[in-house]
C-alpha positions in Angstrom: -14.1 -85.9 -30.7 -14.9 -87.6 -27.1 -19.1 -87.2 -27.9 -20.5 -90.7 -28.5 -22.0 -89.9 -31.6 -20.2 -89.0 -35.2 -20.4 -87.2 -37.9 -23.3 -88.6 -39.5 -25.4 -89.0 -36.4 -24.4 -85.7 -36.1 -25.9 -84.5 -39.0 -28.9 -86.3 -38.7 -29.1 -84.3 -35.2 -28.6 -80.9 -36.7 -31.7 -79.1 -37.3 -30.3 -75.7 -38.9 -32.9 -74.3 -41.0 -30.6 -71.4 -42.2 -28.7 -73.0 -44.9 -26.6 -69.5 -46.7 -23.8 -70.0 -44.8 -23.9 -74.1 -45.5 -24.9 -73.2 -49.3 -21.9 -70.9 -49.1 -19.6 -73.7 -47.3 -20.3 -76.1 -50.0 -19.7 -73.8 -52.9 -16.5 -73.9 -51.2 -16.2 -77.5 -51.0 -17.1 -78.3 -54.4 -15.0 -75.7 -56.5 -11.5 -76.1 -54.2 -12.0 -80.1 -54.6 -12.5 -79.6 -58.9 -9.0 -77.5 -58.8 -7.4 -80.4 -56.8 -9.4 -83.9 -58.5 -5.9 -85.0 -59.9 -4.1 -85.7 -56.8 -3.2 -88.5 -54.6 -6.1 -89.6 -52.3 -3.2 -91.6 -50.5 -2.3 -88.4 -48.7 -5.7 -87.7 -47.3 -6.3 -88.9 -43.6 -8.0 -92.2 -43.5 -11.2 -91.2 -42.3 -11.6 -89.4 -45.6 -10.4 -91.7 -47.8 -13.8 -92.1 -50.2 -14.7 -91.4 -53.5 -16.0 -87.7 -52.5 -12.6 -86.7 -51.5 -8.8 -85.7 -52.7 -6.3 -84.7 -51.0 -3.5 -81.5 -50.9 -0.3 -81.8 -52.1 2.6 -82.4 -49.4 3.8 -78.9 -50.0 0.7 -77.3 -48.5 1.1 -76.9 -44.9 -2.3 -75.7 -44.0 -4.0 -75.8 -40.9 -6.7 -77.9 -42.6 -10.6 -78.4 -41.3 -13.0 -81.3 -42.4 -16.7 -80.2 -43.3 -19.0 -82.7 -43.4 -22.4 -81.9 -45.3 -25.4 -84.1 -45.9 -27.5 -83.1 -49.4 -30.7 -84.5 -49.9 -31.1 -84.9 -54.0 -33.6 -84.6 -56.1 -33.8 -87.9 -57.2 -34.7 -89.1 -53.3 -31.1 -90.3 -52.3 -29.6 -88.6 -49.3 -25.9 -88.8 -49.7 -22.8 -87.7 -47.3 -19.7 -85.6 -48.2 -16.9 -85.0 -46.3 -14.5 -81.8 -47.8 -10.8 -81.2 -46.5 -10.2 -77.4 -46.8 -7.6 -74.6 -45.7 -8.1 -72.6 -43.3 -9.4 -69.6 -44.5 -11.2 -66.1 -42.8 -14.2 -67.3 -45.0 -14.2 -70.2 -44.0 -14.0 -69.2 -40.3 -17.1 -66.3 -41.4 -18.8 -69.2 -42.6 -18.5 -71.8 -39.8 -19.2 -68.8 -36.9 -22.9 -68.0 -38.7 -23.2 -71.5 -38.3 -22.3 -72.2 -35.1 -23.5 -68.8 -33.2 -27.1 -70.4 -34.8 -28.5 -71.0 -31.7 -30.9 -74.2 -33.9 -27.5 -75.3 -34.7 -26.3 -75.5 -30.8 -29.0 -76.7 -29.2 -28.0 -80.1 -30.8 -25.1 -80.1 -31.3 -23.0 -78.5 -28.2 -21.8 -81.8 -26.5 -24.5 -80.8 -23.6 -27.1 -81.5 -25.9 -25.8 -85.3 -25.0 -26.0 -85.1 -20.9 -28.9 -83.8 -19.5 -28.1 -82.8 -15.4 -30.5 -86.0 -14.6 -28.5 -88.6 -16.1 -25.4 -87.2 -14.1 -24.4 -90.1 -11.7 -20.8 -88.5 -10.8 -19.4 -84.7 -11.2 -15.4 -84.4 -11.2 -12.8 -81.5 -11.6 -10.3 -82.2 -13.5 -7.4 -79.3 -13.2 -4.4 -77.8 -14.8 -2.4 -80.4 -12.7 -4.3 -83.3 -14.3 -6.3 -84.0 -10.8 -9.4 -85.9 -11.5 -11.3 -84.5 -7.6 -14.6 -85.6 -7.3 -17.7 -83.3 -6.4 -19.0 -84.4 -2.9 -21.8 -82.0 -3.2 -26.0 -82.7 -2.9 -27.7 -83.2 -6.3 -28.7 -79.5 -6.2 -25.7 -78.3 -6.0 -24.6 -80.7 -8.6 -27.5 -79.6 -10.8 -26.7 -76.0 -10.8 -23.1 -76.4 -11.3 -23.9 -78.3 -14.3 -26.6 -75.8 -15.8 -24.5 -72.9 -15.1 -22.1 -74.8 -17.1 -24.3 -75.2 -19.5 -25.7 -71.7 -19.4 -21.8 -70.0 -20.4 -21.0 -73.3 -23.1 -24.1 -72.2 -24.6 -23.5 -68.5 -24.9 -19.8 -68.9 -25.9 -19.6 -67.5 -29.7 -17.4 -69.7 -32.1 -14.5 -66.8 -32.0 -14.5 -66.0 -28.2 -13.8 -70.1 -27.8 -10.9 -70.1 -30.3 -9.2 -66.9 -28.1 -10.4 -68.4 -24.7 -7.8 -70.3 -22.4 -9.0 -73.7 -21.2 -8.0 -74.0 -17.6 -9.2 -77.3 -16.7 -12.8 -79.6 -17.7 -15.4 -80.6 -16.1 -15.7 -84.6 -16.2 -19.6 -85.7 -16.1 -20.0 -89.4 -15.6 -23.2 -90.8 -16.4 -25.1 -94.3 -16.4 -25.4 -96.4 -19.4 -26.7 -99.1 -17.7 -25.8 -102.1 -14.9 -22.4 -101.9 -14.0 -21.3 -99.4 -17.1 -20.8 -96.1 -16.5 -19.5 -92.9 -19.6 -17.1 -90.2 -18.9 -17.5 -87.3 -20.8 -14.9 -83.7 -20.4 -16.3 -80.7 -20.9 -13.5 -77.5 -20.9 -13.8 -75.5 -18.8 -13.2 -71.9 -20.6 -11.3 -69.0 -18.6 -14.1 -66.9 -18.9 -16.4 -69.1 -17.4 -16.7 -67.1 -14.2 -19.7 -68.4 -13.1 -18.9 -72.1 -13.3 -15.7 -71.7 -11.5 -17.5 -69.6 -8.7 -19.9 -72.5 -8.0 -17.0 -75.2 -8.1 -14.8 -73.2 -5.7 -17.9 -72.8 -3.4 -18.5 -76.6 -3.2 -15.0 -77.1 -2.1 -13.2 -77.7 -5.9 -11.6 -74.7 -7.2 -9.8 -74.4 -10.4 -6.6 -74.4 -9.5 -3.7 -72.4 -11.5 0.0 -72.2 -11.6 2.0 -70.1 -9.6 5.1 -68.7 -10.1 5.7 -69.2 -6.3 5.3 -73.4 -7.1 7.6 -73.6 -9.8 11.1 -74.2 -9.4 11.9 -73.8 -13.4 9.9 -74.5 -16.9 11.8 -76.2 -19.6 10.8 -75.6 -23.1 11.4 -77.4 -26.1 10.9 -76.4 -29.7 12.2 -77.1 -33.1 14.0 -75.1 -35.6 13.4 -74.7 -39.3 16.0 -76.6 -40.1 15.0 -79.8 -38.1 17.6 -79.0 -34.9 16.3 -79.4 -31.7 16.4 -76.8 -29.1 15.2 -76.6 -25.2 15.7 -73.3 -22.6 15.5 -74.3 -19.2 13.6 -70.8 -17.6 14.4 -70.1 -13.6 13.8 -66.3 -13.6 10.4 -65.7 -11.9 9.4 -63.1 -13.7 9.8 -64.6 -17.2 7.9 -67.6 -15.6 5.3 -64.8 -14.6 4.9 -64.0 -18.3 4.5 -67.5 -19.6 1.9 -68.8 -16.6 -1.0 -66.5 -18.5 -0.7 -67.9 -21.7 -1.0 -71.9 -20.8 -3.9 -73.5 -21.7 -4.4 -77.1 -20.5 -5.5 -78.4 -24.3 -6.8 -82.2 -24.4 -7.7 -82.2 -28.0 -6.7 -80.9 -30.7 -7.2 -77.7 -32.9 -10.2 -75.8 -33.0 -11.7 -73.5 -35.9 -9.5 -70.2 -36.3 -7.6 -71.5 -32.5 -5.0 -69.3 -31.2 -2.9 -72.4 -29.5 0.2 -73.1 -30.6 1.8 -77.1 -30.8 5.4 -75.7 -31.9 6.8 -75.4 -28.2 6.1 -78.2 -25.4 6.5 -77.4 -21.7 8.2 -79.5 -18.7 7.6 -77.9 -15.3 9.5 -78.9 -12.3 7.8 -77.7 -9.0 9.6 -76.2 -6.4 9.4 -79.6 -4.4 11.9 -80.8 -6.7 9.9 -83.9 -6.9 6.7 -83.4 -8.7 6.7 -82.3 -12.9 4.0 -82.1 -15.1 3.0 -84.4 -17.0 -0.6 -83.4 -19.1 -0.2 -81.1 -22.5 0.0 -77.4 -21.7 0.4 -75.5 -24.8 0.8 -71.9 -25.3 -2.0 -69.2 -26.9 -0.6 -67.1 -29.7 0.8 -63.8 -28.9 3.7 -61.4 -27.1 5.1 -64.1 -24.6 4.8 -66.8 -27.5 6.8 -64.7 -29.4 9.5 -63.9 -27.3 10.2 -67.6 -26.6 10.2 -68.2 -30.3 13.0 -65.5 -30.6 14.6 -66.8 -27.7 15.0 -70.1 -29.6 15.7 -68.5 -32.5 12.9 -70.5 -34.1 11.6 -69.1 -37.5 
């Protein structure tokens, strides 16, 4: 959602040439929006309020995912549709042939946008929210940014939905005279290589420590609508929470394994410093145990 260019520039980008998995996508498009054509548009999200699109009923709580295809008709027109669909392991099937089609990414990853040429500035920015600028020569700048580019473009669609995000890499290009674009690239935990080349130009990743942290407050919300917090100050369950942080900018990806039901507030050992950007927590054993800590369904 932070690339300069939408949906439909998007799709005029996209130069996929294997179109099952889209035929297939569509077919699932069409046929869930004729079982659903009688309900209130005024529920769907703004952006896909048209006349191609209805919405679910209030009940269904669905982790939901917007398709957007382009069809080119018979009759000359080109026309844009834009479907609202559950989650489904289909659908995820579907949308991983797509995107592990490497004609798909190689126009569509946001590196497609920033070439290492038009980088005028290369910044870190950490778990802590640090924004550290890169005082490195253009080479080094260069490589960093390939490598980058290199482990972006290898990452499947399912290894980046398991894959912690432990801070982003914050290219900052030229437009023109006196303008100049940000754009934040995560920076995934199994980017070994990337973080190797940052830490040997002086700008390490850095991650939390159980040694820092004088206690993590977390807050949650039960079934019922009661608000609950636990304020945490035994190292070791802080030691079992630190792992499964992910610093999370966005917002949901396809088939994602973070969680938005608990928020975090960490207080440092300095007594002075907390944090203050999102850190979410990935699915799994420690998420769990918090949630039956909080009793939280």
């Amino acid at each position: 959602m932070k690339y300069p260019v939408g949906a439909d520039e998007q799709m005029e980008r996209n130069q996929t040439k294997d179109f099952d998995a889209i035929y297939e996508m569509a077919k699932l498009g069409v046929n869930y929006y004729k079982d659903h054509d009688k309900q209130s548009v005024d529920i769907a999200p703004a952006f896909l309020r048209t006349q191609s699109t209805w919405a679910l009923t209030e009940e269904d709580e669905s982790v939901m995912v917007s398709v957007y295809i382009r069809y080119h008709l018979k009759n000359g027109k080109t026309v844009n549709r834009a479907y609202y669909l559950p989650e489904s392991k289909e659908i995820l099937a579907l949308a991983s042939d797509i995107y592990d089609n490497w004609d798909y990414k190689k126009t569509m990853l946001p590196t497609s946008y920033v070439s290492e040429q038009d980088i005028e500035y290369l910044y870190v920015k950490d778990i802590f929210d640090k924004r550290l600028q890169l005082n490195a020569t253009e080479d080094v700048i260069d490589n960093i940014y390939k490598t980058y580019k290199g482990e972006l473009e290898s990452m499947t669609l399912e290894q980046s939905s398991k894959d912690r995000i432990l801070g982003y890499l914050s290219v900052e290009e030229k437009i023109e005279e006196n303008y100049n674009q940000t754009t934040d690239f995560p920076i995934y935990e199994s980017f070994t290589k990337t973080r190797e080349l940052l830490e040997n130009a002086g700008q390490p990743l850095k991650e939390l420590s159980s040694d820092d942290i004088l206690s993590i407050t977390c807050y949650g919300t039960r079934s019922n609508g009661e608000y609950v917090e636990e304020v945490i100050t035994d190292k070791a369950e802080i030691e079992e929470i630190l792992p499964s942080l992910t610093y999370e900018m966005g917002h949901y990806g396809l088939g994602s394994k973070v969680s938005y039901e608990l928020n975090f507030n960490i207080l440092f050992e300095d007594r002075e410093t907390q944090m203050q950007n999102n850190l979410y927590m990935m699915e799994g054993e420690a998420f769990n145990s918090l949630l039956e800590k909080l009793n939280i369904d």
